[in-house]
FIKE-352260 format. One record per atom (N, C-alpha, C): residue in three letters; z, y, x. Coordinates in steps of 0.1 Angstrom, whole numbers, plus 5000, padded with zeros to 4 digits. Layout:
% residues N
ALAZYX
...
END
This chain:
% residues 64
UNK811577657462
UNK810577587455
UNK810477447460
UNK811377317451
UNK811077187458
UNK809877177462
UNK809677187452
UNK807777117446
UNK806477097456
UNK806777187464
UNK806277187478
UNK806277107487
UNK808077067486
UNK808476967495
UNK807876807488
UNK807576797477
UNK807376727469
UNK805976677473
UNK804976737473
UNK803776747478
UNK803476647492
UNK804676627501
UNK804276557512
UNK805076417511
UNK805876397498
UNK806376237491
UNK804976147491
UNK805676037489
UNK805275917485
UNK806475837480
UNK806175817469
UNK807375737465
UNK806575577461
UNK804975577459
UNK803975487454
UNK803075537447
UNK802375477437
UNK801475507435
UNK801475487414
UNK801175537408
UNK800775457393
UNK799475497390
UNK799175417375
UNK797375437371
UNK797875487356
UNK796775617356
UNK796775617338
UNK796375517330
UNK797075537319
UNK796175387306
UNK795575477296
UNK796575617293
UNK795575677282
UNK795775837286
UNK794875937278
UNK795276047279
UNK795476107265
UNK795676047256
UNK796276087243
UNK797376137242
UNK797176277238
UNK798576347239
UNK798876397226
UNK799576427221
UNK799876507205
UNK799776627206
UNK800476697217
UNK800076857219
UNK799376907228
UNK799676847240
UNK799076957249
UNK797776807256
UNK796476927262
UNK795276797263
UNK795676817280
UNK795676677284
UNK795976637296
UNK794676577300
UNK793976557294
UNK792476497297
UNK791976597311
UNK792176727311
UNK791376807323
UNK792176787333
UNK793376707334
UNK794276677346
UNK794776507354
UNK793976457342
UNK794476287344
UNK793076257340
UNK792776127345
UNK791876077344
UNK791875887343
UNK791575857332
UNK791875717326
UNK791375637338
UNK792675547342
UNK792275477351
UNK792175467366
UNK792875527366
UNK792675647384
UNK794375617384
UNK794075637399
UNK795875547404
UNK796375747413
UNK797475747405
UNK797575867417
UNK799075847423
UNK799375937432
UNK800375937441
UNK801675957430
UNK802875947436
UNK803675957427
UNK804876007436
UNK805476127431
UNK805676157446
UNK807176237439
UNK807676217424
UNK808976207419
UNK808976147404
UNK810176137403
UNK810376057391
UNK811876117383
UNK811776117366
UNK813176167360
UNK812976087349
UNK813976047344
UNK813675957331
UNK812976017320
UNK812276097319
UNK811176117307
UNK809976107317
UNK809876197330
UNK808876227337
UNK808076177348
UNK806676157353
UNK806476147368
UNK805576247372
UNK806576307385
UNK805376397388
UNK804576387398
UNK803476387391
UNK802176337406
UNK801376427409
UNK800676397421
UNK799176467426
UNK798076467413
UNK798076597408
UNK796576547396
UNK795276577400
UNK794676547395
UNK793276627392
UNK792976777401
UNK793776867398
UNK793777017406
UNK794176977419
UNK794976887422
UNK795376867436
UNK796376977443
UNK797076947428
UNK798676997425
UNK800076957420
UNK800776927423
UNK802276847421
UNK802476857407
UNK802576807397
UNK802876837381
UNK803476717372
UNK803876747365
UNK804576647356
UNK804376637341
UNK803676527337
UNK803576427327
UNK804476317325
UNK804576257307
UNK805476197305
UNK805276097306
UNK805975947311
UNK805775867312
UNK804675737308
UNK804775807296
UNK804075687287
UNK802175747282
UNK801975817298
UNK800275797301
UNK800075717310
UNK801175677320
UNK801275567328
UNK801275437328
UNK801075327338
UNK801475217336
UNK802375157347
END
């Protein structure tokens, strides 16, 4: 299980700009405006420390 190993990254940091999503509500995991850890990256994805204060991945473009 990377994801673990993932958890004690730092790659920097980003801030959300929106939490508008078309399918699934990311609103209970991101919070507009709030800078979180950023601890991998794939060209659709980043996955960061959320809200649960757990390693997960959203698509790019709630970031800035």
């Amino acid at each position: 299980m990377i994801q673990k190993e993932w958890e004690n990254k730092n790659l920097g940091t980003v801030i959300v700009k929106h939490t508008d999503a078309e399918k699934f509500k990311v609103s209970d995991m991101l919070t507009v405006g709030k800078e979180y850890t950023l601890v991998n990256e794939t060209e659709e994805y980043y996955f960061v420390i959320d809200n649960s204060g757990k390693v997960a991945g959203y698509y790019k473009t709630y970031f800035s």
